[in-house]
PDB file of N, CA, C and O in Angstrom:
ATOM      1  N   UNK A   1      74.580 106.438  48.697  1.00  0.00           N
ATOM      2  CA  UNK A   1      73.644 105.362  48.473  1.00  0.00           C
ATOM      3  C   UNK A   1      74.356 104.117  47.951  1.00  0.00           C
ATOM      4  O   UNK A   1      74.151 103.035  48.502  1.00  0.00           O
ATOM      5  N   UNK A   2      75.196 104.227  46.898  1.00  0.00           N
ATOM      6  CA  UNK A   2      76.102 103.250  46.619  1.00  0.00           C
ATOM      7  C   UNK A   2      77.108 102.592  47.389  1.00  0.00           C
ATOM      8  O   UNK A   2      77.628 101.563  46.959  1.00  0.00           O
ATOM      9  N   UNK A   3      77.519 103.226  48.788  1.00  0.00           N
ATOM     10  CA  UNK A   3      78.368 102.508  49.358  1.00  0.00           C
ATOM     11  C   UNK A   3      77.697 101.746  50.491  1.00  0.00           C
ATOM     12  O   UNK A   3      78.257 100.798  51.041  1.00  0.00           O
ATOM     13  N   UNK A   4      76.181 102.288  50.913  1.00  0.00           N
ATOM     14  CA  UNK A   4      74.849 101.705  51.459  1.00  0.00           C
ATOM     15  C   UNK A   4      74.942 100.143  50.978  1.00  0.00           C
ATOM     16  O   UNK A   4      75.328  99.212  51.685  1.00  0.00           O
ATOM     17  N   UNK A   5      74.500 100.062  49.617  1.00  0.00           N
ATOM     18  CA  UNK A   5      74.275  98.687  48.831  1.00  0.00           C
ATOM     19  C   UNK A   5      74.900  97.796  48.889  1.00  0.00           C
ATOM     20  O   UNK A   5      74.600  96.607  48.992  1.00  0.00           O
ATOM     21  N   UNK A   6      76.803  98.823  48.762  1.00  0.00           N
ATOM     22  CA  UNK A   6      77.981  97.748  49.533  1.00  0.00           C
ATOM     23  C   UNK A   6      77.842  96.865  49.876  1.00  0.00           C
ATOM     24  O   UNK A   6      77.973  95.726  49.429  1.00  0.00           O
ATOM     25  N   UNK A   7      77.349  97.554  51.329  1.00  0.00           N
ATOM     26  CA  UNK A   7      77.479  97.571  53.231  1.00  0.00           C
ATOM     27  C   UNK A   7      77.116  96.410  52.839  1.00  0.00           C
ATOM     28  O   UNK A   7      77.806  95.391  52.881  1.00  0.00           O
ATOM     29  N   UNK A   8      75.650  96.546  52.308  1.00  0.00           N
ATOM     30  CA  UNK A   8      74.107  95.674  52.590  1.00  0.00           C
ATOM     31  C   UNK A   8      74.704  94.150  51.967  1.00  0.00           C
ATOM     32  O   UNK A   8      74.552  93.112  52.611  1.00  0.00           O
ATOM     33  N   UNK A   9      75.351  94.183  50.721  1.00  0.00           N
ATOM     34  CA  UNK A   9      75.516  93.357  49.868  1.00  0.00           C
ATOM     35  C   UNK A   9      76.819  92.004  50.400  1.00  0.00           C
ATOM     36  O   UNK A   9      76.946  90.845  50.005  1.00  0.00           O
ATOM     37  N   UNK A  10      77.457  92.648  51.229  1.00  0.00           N
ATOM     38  CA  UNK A  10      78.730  92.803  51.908  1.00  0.00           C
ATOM     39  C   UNK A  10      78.068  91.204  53.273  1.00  0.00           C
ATOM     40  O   UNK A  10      78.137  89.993  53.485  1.00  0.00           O
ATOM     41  N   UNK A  11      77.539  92.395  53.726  1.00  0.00           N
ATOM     42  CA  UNK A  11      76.604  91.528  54.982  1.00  0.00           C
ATOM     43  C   UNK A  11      75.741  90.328  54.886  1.00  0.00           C
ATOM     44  O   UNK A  11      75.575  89.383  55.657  1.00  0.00           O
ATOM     45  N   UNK A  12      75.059  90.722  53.324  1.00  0.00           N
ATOM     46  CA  UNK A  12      74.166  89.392  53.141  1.00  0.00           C
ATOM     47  C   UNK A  12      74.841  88.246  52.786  1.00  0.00           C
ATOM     48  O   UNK A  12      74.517  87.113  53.143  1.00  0.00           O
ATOM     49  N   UNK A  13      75.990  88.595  51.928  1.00  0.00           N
ATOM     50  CA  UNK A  13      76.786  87.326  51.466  1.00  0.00           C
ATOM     51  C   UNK A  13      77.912  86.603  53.307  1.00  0.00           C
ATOM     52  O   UNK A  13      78.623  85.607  53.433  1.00  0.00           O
ATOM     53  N   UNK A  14      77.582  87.556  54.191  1.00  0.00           N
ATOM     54  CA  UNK A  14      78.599  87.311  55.171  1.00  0.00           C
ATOM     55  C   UNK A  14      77.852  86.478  55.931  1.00  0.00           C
ATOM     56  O   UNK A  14      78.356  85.674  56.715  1.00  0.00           O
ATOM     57  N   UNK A  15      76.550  86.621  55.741  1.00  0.00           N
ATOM     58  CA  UNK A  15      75.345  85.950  56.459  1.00  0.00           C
ATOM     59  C   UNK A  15      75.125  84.581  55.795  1.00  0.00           C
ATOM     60  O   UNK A  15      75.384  83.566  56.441  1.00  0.00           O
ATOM     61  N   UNK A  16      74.678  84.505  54.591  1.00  0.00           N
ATOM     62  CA  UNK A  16      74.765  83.307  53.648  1.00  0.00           C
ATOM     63  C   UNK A  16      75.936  82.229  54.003  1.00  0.00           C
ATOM     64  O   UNK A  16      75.701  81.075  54.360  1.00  0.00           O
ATOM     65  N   UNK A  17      77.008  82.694  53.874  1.00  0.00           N
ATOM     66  CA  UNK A  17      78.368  81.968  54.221  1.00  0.00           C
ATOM     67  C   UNK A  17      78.031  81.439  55.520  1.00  0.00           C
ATOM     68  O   UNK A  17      77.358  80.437  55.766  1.00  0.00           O
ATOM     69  N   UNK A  18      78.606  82.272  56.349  1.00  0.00           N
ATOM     70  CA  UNK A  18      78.579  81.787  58.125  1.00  0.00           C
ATOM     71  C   UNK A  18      77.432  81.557  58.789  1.00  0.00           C
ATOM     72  O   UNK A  18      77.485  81.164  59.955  1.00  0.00           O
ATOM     73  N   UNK A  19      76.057  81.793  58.066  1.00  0.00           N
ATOM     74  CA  UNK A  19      74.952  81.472  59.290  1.00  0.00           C
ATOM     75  C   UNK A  19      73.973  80.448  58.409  1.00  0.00           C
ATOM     76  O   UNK A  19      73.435  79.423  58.828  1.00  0.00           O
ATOM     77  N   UNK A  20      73.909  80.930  57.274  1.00  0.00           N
ATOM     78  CA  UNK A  20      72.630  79.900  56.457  1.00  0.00           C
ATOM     79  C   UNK A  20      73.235  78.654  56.036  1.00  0.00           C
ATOM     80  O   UNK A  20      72.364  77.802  55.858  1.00  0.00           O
ATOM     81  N   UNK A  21      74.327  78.265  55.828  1.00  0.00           N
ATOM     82  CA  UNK A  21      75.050  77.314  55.047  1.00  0.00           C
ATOM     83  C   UNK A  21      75.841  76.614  56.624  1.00  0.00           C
ATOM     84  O   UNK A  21      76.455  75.547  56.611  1.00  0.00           O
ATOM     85  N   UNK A  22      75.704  77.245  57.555  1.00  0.00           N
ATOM     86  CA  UNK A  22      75.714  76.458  59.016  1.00  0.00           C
ATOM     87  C   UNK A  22      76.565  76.760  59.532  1.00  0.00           C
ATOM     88  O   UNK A  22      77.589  77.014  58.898  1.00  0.00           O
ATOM     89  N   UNK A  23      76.523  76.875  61.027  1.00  0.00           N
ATOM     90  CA  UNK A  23      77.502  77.512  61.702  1.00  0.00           C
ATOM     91  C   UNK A  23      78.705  76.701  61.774  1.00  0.00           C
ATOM     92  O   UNK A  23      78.674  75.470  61.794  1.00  0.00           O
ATOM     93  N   UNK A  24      79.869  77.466  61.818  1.00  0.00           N
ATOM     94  CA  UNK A  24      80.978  76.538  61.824  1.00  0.00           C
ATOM     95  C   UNK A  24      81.761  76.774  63.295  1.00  0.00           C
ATOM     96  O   UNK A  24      82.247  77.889  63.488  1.00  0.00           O
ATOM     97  N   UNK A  25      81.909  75.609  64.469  1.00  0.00           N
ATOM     98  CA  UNK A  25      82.774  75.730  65.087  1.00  0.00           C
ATOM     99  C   UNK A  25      84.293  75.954  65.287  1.00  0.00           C
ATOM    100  O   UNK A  25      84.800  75.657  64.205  1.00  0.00           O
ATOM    101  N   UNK A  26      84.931  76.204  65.855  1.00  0.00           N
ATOM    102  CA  UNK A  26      86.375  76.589  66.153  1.00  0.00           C
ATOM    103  C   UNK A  26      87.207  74.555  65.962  1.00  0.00           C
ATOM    104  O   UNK A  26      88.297  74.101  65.612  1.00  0.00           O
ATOM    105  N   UNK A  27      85.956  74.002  66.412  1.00  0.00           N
ATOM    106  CA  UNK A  27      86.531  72.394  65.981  1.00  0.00           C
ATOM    107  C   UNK A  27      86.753  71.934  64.458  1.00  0.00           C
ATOM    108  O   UNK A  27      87.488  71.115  63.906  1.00  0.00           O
ATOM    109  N   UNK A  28      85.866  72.757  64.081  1.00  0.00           N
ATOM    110  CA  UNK A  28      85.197  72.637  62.098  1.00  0.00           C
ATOM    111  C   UNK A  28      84.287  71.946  62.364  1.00  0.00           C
ATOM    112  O   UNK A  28      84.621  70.927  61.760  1.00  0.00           O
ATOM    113  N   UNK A  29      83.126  71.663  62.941  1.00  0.00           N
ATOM    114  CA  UNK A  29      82.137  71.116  63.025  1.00  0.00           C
ATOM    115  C   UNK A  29      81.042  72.068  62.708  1.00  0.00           C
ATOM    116  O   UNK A  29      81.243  73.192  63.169  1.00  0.00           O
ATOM    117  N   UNK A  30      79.959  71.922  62.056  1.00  0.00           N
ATOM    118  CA  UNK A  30      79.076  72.590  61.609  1.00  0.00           C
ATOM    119  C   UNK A  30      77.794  72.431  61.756  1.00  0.00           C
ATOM    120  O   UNK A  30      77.241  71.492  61.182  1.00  0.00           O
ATOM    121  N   UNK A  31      76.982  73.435  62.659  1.00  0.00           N
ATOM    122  CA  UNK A  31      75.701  73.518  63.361  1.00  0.00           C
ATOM    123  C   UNK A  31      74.722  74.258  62.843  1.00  0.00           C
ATOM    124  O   UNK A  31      74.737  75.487  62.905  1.00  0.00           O
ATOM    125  N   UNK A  32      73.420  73.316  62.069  1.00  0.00           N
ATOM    126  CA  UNK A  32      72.789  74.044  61.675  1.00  0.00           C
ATOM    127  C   UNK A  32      72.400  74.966  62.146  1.00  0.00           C
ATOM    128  O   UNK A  32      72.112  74.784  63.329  1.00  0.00           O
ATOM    129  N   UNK A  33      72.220  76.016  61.767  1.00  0.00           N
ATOM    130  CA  UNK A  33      71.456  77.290  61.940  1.00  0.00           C
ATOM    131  C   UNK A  33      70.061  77.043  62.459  1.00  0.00           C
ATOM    132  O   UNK A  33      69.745  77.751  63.415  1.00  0.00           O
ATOM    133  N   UNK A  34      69.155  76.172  62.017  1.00  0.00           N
ATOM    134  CA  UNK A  34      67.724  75.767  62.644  1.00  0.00           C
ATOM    135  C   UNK A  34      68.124  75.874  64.334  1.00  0.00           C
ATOM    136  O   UNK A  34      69.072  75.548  65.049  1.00  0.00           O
ATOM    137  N   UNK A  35      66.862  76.504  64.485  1.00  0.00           N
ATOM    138  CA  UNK A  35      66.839  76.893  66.113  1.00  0.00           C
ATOM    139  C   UNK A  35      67.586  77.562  66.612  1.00  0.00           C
ATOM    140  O   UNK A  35      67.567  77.567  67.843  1.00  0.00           O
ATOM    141  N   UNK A  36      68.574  78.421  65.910  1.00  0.00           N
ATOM    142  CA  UNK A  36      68.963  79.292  66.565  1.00  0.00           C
ATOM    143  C   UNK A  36      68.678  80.800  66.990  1.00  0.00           C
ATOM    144  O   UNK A  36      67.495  81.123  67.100  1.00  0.00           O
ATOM    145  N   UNK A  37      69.462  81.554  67.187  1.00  0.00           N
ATOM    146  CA  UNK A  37      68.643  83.002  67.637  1.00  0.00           C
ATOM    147  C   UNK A  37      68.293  83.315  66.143  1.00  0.00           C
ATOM    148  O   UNK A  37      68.297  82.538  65.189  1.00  0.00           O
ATOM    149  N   UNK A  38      68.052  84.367  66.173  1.00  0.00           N
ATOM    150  CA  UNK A  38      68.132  85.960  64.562  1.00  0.00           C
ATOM    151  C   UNK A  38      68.928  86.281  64.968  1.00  0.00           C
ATOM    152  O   UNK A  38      68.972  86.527  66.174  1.00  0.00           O
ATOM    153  N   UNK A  39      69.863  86.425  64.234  1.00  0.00           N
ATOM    154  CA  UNK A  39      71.541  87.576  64.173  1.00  0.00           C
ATOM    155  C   UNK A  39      71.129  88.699  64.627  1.00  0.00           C
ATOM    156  O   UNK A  39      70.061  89.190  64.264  1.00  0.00           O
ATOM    157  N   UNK A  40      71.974  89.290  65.538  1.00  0.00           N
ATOM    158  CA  UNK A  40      71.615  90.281  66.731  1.00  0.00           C
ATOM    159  C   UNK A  40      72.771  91.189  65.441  1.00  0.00           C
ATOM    160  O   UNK A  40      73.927  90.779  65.347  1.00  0.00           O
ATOM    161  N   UNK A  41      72.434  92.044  64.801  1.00  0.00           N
ATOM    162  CA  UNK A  41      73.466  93.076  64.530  1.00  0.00           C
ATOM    163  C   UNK A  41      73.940  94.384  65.297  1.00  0.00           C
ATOM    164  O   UNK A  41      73.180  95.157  65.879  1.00  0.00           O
ATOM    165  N   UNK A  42      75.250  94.501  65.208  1.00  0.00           N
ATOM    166  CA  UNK A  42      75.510  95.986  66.566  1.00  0.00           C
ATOM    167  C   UNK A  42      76.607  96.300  65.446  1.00  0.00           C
ATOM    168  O   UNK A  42      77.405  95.518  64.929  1.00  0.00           O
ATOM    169  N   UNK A  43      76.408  97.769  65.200  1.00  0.00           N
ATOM    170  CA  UNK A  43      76.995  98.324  64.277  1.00  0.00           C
ATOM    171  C   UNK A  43      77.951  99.459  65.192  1.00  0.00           C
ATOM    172  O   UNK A  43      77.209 100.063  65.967  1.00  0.00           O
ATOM    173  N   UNK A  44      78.942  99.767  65.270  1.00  0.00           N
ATOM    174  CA  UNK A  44      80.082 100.101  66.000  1.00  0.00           C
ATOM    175  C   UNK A  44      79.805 101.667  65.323  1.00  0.00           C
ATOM    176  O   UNK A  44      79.477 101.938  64.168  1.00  0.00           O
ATOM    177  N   UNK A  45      80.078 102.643  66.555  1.00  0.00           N
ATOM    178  CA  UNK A  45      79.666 104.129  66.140  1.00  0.00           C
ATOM    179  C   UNK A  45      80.231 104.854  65.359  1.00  0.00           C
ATOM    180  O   UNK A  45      79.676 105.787  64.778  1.00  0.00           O
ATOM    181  N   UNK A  46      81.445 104.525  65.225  1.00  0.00           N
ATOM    182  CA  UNK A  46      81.919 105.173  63.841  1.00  0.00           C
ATOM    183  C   UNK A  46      82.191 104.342  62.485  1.00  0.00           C
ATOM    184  O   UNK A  46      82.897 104.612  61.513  1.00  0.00           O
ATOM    185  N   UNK A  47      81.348 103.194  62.786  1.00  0.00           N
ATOM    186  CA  UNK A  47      80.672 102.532  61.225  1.00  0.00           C
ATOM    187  C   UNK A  47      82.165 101.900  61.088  1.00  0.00           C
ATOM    188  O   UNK A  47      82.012 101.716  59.881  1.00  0.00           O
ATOM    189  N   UNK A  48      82.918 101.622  61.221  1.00  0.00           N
ATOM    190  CA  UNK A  48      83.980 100.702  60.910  1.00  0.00           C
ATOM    191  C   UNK A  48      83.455  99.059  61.170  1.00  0.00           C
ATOM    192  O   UNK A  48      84.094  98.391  60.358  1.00  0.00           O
ATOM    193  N   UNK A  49      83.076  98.677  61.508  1.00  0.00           N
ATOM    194  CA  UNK A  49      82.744  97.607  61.118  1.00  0.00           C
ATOM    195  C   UNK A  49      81.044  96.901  62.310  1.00  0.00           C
ATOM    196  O   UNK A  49      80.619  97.360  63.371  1.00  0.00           O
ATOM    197  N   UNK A  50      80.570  95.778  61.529  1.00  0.00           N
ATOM    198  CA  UNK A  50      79.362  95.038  62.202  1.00  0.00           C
ATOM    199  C   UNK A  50      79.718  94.128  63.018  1.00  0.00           C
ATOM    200  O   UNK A  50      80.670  93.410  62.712  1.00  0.00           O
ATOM    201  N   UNK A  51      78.946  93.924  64.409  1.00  0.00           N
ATOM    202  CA  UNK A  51      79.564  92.652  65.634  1.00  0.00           C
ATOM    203  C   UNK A  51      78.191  91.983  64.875  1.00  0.00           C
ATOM    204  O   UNK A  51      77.184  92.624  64.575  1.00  0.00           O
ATOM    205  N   UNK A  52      78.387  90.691  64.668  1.00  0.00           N
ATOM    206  CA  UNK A  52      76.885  89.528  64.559  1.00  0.00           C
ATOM    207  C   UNK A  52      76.851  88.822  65.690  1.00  0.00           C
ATOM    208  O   UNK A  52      77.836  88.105  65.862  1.00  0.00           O
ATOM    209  N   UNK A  53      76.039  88.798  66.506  1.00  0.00           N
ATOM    210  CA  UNK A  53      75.679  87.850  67.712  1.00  0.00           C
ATOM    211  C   UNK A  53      74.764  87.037  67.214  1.00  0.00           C
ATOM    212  O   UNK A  53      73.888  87.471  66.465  1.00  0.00           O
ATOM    213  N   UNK A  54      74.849  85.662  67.586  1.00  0.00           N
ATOM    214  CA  UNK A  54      74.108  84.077  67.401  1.00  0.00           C
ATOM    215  C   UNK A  54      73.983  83.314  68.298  1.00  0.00           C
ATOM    216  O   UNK A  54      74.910  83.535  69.077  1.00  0.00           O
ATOM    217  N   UNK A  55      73.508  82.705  68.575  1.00  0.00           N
ATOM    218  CA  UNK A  55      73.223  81.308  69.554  1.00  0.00           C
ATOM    219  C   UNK A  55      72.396  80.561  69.198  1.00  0.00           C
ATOM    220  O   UNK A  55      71.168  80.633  69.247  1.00  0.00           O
ATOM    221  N   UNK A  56      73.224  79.635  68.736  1.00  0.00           N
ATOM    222  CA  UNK A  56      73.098  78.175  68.415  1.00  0.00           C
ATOM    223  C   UNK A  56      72.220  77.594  69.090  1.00  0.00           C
ATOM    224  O   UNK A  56      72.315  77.714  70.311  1.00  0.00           O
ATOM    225  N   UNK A  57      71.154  76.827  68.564  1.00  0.00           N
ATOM    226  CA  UNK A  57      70.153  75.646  69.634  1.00  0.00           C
ATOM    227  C   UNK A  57      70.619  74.915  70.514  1.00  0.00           C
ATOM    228  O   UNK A  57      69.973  74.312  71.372  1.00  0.00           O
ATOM    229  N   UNK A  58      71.919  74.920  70.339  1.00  0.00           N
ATOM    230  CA  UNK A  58      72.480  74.171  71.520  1.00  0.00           C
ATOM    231  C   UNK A  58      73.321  75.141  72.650  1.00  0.00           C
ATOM    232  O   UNK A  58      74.302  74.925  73.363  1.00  0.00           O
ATOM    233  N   UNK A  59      72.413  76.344  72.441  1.00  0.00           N
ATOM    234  CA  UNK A  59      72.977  77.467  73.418  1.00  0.00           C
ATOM    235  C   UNK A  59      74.847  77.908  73.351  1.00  0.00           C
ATOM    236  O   UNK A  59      75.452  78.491  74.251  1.00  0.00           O
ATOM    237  N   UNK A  60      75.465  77.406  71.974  1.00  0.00           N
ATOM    238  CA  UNK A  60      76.992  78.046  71.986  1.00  0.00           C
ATOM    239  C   UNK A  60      76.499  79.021  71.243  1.00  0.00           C
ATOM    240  O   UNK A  60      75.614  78.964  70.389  1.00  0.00           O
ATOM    241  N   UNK A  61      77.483  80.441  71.831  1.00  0.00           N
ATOM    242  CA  UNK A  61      77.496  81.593  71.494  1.00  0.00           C
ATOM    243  C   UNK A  61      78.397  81.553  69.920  1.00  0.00           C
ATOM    244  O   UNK A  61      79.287  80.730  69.706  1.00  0.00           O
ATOM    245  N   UNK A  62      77.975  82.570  68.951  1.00  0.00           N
ATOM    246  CA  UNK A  62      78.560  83.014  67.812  1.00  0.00           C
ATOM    247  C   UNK A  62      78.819  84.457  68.068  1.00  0.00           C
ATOM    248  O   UNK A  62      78.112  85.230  68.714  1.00  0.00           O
ATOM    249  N   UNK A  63      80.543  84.827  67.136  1.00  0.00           N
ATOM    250  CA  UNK A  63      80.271  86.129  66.908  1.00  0.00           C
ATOM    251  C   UNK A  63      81.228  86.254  66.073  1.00  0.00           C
ATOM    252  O   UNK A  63      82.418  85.936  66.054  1.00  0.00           O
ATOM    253  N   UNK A  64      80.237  86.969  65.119  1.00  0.00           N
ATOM    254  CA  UNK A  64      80.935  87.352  63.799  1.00  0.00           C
ATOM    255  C   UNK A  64      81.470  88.808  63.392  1.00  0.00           C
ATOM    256  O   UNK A  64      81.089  89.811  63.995  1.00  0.00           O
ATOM    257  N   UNK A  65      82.333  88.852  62.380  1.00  0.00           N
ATOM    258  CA  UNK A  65      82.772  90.587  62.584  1.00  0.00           C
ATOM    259  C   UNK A  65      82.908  90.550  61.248  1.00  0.00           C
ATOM    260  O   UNK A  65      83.584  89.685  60.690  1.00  0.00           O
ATOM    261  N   UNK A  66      81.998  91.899  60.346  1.00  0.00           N
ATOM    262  CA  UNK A  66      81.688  92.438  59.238  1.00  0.00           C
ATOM    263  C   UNK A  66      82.797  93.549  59.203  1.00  0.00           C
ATOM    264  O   UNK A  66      82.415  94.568  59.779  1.00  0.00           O
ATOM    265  N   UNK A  67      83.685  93.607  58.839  1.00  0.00           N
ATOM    266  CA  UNK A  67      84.864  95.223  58.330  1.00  0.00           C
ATOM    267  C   UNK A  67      84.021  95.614  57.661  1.00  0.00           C
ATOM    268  O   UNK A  67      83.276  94.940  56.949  1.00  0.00           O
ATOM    269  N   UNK A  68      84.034  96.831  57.817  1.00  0.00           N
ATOM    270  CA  UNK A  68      82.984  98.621  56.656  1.00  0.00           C
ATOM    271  C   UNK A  68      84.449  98.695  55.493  1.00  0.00           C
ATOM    272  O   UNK A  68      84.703  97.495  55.387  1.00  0.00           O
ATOM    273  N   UNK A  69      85.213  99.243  54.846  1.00  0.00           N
ATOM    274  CA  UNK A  69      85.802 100.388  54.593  1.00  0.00           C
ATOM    275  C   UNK A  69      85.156 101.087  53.758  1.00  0.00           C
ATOM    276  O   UNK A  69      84.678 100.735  52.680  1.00  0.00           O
ATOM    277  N   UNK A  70      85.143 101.958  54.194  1.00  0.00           N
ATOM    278  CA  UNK A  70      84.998 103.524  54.273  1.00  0.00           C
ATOM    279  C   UNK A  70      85.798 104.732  53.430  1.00  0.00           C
ATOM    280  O   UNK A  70      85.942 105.856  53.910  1.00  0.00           O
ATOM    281  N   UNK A  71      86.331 104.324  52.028  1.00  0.00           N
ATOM    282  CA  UNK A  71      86.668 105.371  51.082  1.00  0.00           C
ATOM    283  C   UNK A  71      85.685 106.555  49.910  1.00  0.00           C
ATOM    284  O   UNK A  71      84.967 106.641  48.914  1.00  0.00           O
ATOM    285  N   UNK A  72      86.421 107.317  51.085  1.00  0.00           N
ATOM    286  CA  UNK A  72      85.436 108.802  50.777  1.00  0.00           C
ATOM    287  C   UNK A  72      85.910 109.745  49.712  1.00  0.00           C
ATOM    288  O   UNK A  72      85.272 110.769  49.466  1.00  0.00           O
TER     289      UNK A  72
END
C-alpha cells in the first residue's frame, strides 16, 4: 500500500510539473494545457514505468515517461 501512494504521489507531482504548469516544447516554448486531451495513462506490464499521452489544442502530440522503482 505504501509503495501504491509512492506511485500515486510520484505521478501527481509529474503531472503538476509537465502538464498543469504547461506543456513544454522541445523549442522551450510552453503550451497551455487548456484544450488539450486528459492524459491518456498506459502503464507497462511489468509496472516499470508510466507512458503519458497528450495532445495539445494545437493537435502536437506529448509523451511523457513516469520510472516505477520497484524495491522489494
Amino acid at each position: 500500500m505504501a509503495k501504491t501512494q509512492e506511485v500515486i504521489g510520484s505521478l501527481w507531482e509529474g503531472l503538476y510539473k509537465h502538464y498543469f504548469l504547461g506543456l513544454k516544447t522541445k523549442e522551450g516554448k510552453v503550451i497551455s494545457p487548456i484544450g488539450s486531451t486528459m492524459p491518456l495513462l498506459l502503464f507497462a506490464k511489468d509496472y516499470s514505468h508510466i507512458v503519458i499521452l497528450i495532445q495539445a489544442e494545437n493537435s502536437q502530440p506529448f509523451k511523457l515517461l513516469q520510472n516505477i522503482q520497484l524495491n522489494d
